[in-house]
C-alpha positions as CSV (number, residue, x, y, z in Angstrom):
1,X,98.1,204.5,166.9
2,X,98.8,201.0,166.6
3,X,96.9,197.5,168.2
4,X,98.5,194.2,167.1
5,X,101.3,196.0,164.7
6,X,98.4,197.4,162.8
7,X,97.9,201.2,161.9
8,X,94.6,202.4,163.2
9,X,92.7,204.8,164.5
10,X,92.3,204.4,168.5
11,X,90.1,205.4,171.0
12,X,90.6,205.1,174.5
13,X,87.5,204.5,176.8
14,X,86.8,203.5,180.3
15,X,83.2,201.7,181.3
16,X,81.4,199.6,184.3
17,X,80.4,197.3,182.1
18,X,81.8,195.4,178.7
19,X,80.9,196.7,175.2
20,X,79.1,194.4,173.3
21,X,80.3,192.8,170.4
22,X,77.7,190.9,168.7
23,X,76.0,190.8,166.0
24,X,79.3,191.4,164.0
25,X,79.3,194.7,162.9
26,X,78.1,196.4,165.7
27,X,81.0,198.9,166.6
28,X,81.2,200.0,163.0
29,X,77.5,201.9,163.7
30,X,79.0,204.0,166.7
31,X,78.5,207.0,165.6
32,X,82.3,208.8,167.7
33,X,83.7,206.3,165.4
34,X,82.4,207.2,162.6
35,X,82.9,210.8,163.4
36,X,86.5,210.1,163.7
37,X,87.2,208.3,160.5
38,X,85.4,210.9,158.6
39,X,87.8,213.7,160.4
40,X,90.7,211.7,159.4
41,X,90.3,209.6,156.8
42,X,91.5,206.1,158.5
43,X,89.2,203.7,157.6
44,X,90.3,200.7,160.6
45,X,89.6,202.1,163.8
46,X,89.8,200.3,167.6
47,X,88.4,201.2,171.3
48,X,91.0,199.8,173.5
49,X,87.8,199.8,176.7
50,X,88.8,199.5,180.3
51,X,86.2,197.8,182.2
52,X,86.1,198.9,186.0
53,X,85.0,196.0,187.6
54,X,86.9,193.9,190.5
55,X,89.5,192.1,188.0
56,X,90.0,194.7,185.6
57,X,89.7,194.0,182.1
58,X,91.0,195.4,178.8
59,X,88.6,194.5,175.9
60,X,90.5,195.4,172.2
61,X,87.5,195.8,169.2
62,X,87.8,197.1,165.9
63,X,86.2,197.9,163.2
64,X,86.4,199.5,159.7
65,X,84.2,202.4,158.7
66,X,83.7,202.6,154.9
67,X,83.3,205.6,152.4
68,X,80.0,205.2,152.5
69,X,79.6,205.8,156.3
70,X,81.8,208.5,155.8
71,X,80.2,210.2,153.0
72,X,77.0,210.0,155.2
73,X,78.4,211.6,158.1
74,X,79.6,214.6,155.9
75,X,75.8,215.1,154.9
76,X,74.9,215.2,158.6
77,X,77.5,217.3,159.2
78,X,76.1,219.5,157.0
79,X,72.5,219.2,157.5
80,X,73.3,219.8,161.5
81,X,75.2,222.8,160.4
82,X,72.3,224.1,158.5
83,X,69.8,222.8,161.3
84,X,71.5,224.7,164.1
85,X,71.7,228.3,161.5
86,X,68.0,227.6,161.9
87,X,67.9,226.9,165.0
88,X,66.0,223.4,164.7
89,X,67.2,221.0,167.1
90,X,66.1,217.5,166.9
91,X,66.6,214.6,169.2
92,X,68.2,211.6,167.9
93,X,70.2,208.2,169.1
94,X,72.6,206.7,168.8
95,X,74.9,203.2,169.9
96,X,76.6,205.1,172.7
97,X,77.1,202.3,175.2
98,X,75.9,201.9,178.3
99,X,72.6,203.2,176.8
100,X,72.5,201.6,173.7
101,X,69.2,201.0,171.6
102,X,70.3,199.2,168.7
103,X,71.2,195.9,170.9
104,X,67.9,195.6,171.5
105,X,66.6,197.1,167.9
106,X,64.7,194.5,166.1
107,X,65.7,197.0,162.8
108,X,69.7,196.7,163.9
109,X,69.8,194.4,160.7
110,X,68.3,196.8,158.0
111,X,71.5,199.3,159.9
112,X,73.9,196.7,159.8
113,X,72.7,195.5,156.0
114,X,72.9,191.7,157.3
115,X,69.8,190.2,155.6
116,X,69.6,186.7,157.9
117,X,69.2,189.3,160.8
118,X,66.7,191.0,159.1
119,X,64.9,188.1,158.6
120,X,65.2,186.9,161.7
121,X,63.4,189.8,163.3
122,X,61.3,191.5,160.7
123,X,58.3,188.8,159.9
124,X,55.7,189.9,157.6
125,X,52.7,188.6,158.9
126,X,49.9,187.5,156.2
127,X,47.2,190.0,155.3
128,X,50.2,192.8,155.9
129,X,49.5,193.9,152.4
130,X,45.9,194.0,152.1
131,X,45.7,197.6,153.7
132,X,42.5,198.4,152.5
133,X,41.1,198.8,155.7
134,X,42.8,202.1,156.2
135,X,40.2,203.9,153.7
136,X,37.5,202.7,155.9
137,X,39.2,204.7,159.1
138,X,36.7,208.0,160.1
139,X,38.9,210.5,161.8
């Protein structure tokens, strides 16, 4: 499709609430995306959300997805292929909105490869390194 006269890959949605858009970056982790990029090969794709509320609102986000989250997703494509011929199915999340974990995440930099966020949530606390107390542990 097309949003502002640009090629891209859309994806229509409908919600009860807005999507978030911050930290920057966000909507490029959602794994449908991602999944659809990797089917097609467009690398700019847009959710064109309708949010149900009493003024209905249209909210228009995009993203890119690069090779590299593409070439990802092709590995779990085929490690899911080989986990389901062995019939090993393992939970897992994901950014699917209303129920979304990595808003909240204090890791969503180390996802989103944004070191000021990183540092803004991961603090290593002195004495972290000194884990010699672990040898002294009796299970």
């Amino acid at each position: 499709g097309r949003l502002d006269n640009q090629g891209c890959l859309l994806e229509w949605k409908t919600s009860a609430g807005r999507y978030p858009v911050e930290p920057d970056g966000l909507l490029a982790l959602d794994p449908q995306l991602i999944c659809y990029s990797w089917i097609t090969g467009i690398s700019v794709v847009a959710q064109v959300v309708f949010v149900r509320k009493r003024l209905v609102e249209i909210q228009y986000l995009r993203t890119t997805i690069n090779d590299e989250q593409r070439r990802e997703f092709g590995q779990l494509v085929e490690t899911t292929i080989m986990q389901i011929d062995a019939a090993q199915f393992l939970p897992h999340s994901g950014i699917r909105f209303p129920q979304n974990p990595c808003s909240s995440c204090p890791y969503i930099g180390l996802c989103l490869r944004r070191q000021e966020l990183v540092e803004a949530a991961l603090i290593r606390r002195p004495g972290a390194e000194q884990l010699d107390w672990l040898d002294e542990l009796h299970y």
